[in-house]
N, C-alpha and C positions, 0 to 999 in steps of 0.2 A: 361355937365356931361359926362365923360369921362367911356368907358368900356359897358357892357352889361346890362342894367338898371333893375333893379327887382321891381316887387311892391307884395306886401304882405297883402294877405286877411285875416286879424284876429292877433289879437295883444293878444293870451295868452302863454300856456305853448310852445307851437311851433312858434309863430309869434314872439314874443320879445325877445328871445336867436339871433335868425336868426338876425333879426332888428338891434340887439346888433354888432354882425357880420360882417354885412354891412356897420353899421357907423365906423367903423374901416378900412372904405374904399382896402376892400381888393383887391388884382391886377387883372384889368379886369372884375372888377362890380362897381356897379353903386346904391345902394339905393336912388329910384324914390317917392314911395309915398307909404301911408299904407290905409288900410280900415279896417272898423270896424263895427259892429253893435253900438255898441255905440260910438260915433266921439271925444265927449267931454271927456269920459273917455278913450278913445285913446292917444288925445294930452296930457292930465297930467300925463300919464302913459310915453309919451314918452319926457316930458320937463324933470321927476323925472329920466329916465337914461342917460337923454344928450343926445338924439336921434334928429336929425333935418330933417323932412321926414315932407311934406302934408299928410293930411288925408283929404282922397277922398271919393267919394261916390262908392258902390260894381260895378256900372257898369262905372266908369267911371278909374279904376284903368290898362285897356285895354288899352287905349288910350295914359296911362303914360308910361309904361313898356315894356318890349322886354319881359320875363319872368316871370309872372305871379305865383304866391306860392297860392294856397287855402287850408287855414289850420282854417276853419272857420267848427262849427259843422254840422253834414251832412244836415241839414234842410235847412239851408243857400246857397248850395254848390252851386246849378244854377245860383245865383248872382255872380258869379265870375267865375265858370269857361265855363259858355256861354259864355260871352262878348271877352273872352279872344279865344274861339276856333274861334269863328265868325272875329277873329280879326286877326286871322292866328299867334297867339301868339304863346309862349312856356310854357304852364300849367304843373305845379308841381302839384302833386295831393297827400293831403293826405285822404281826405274822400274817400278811395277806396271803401268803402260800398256803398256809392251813388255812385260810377261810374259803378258799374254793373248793374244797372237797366238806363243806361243813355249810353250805348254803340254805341247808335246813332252818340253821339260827337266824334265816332273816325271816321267813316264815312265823317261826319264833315271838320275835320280835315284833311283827306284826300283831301278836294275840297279844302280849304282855306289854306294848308299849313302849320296849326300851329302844335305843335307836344304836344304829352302829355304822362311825362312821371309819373311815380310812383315811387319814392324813398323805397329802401330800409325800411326805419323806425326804427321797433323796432322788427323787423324780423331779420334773417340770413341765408344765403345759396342760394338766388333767382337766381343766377349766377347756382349754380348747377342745380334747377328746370328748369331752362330755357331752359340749355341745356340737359339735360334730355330730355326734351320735344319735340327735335329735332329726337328723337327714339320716343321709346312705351313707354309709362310711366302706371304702372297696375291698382296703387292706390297711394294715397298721404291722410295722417290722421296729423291733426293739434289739439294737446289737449294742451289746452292753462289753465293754475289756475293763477288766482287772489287772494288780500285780500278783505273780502270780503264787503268794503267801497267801493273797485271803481269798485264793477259791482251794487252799489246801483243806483236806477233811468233810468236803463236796461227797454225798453219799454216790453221786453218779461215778465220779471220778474213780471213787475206791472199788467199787461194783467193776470197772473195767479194766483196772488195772494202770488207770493211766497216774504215771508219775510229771510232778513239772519241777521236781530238783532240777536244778544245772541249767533248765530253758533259756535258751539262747536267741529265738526270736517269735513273735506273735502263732499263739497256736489256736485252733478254732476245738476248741475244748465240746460242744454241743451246738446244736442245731435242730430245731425244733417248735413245736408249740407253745407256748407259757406256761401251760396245766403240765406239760413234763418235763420244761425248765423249771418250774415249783416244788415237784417233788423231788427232782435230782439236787437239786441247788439249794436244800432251804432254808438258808441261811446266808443267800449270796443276791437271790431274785425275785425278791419280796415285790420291787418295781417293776417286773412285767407283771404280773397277780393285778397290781394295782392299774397298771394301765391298763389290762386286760376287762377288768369290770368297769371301769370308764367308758371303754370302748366298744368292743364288736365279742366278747366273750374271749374263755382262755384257749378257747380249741380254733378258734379263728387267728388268733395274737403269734405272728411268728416270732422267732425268738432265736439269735445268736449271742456265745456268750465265748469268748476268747482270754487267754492268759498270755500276758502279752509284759514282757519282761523291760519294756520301755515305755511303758507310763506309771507313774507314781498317783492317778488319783485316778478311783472307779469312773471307767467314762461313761454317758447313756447316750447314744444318739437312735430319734425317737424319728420315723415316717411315718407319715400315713396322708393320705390320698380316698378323697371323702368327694360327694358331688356338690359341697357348697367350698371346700377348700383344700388347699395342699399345701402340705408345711413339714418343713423338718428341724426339729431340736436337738442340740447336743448340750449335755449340762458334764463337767467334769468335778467330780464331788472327793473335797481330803477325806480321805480316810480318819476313824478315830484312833488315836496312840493307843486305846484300851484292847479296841477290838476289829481290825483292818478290816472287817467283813460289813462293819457300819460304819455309814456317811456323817462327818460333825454336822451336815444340816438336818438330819435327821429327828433328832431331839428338838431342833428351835421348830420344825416344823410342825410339832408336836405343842409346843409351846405357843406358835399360833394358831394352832386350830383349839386352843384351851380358851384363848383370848377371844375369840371370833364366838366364842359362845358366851360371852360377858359383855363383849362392850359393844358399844349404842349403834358402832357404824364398823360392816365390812364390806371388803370388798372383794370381788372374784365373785366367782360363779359356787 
C-alpha cells in the first residue's frame, strides 16, 4: 500500500465523502481501514459505493494507519483517538468538543510523538485567530443560528425542557462560554471548541447559539478584536442531507487538511 495510509473512525456525513475520496487513490495516500460503531452496517454502506477498505475494531484502526480521522460522535471519541495518540499516530480531530475536557492527549502526544491536528471544518478564518493570538487578542464572540431540526436532541436543550416544535421566529437557545456550548451542544458546536483553541481558550470564547426557523444553512458569524486587528466573519455552511447537524464543507475540509500533508506546496497558516 503505497503513500501515507489513513483509517477512518465513523462512516457517516464526514467519514464516507472522505472514504469516497480515498478510494479514488489520491497521490500520496493510502485508504487502510475504517471503523464503525456498527461494523455490519459499515461494510454494506461501503460494498453500496464501491469502497474496498477492512472494517476494524475502534482500537484496533492505530495499528492499520499512519493518520487516524475521528469523525465518530463525541461519546465514542476515546475509542479512537486514545489508541491513535498512544500510537504516536497523526489524529485528525473533529469532536473538538471532547477534546477540550481531554487536553491531556496533547501532553500525551508530546511523549509519544503523534501529533493532533483539528481541521478547519465548517468554520473560517483560524489562520487569522491563530495568528492573532500571537499578539493580545481582547475578545473573540461566535454566534452561530441553526434550523431549528439540527439543534433537536442538544443534551442542553433536553436538560431544560426547552422544545422548538412549531418555532415561529429566532430564539436565543444558549449563551455562554465555548467549554459550555461544547458540552451542551456536542454535536452542534464543535466550531467554537475549534476556534476557542485557536484563539484565547474555551473559557474566554463567548458563545451564542440560536434556533432560528428562517435560515436554511448553519450560519457562524465570528468577532474578535485583538491589538494588531479587528475583523469579523460570517460563513453560512448547507447542511448535509445525511445529518443537518454537519456542514457539506466539513468533510472537503478534511480532505484538505489530508492533502496539505502530501503535497509539495501549501498554503495558509
Amino acid at each position: 500500500m503505497g503513500g501515507l495510509t489513513v483509517g477512518i473512525g465513523g462512516l457517516g456525513a464526514i467519514g464516507l465523502p472522505v472514504a469516497r475520496w480515498l478510494a479514488g487513490r489520491p497521490p500520496g495516500l493510502a485508504l487502510a481501514a475504517i471503523s464503525a460503531r456498527d461494523q455490519k452496517r459499515a461494510r454494506e454502506r461501503l460494498e453500496t459505493a464501491g469502497i474496498e477498505a477492512p472494517v476494524v475494531p475502534a482500537d484496533a484502526l492505530a495499528e492499520r494507519a499512519q493518520v487516524v480521522i475521528e469523525c465518530l460522535p463525541a461519546a465514542a471519541f476515546d475509542s479512537i483517538a486514545v489508541p491513535a495518540v498512544r500510537a504516536g499516530r497523526t489524529l485528525l480531530v473533529l469532536s473538538v468538543g471532547a477534546l477540550l475536557d481531554r487536553l491531556a492527549l496533547v501532553e500525551e502526544a508530546r511523549r509519544t510523538g503523534a501529533r493532533i491536528i483539528v481541521p478547519t471544518g465548517a468554520l473560517l478564518g483560524l489562520d487569522a485567530v491563530r495568528a492573532a493570538a500571537q499578539g493580545k487578542i481582547h475578545s473573540v464572540t461566535l454566534v452561530t443560528r441553526k434550523p431549528p431540526g439540527g439543534l433537536v436532541g442538544a443534551p442542553y436543550l433536553e436538560e431544560r425542557g426547552i422544545s422548538l416544535e412549531g418555532l415561529a421566529a429566532p430564539l436565543r437557545v444558549f449563551a455562554g462560554t465555548a467549554r459550555e456550548g461544547a458540552r451542551g451542544f456536542p454535536a452542534n458546536v464543535n466550531v467554537a471548541a475549534a476556534l476557542a483553541l485557536a484563539g484565547i481558550g474555551p473559557d474566554a470564547t463567548a458563545l451564542e447559539i440560536w434556533a432560528d426557523p428562517g435560515v436554511t444553512r448553519n450560519t457562524h458569524r465570528i468577532e474578535v478584536e485583538a491589538d494588531s486587528t479587528r475583523f469579523t466573519m460570517t460563513i453560512e455552511g448547507v447542511p448535509s442531507e445525511e445529518n443537518p447537524r454537519t456542514g457539506k464543507l466539513t468533510p472537503l475540509s478534511v480532505i484538505a487538511c489530508l492533502k496539505g500533508l502530501v503535497e509539495p506546496l501549501r498554503v495558509g497558516t
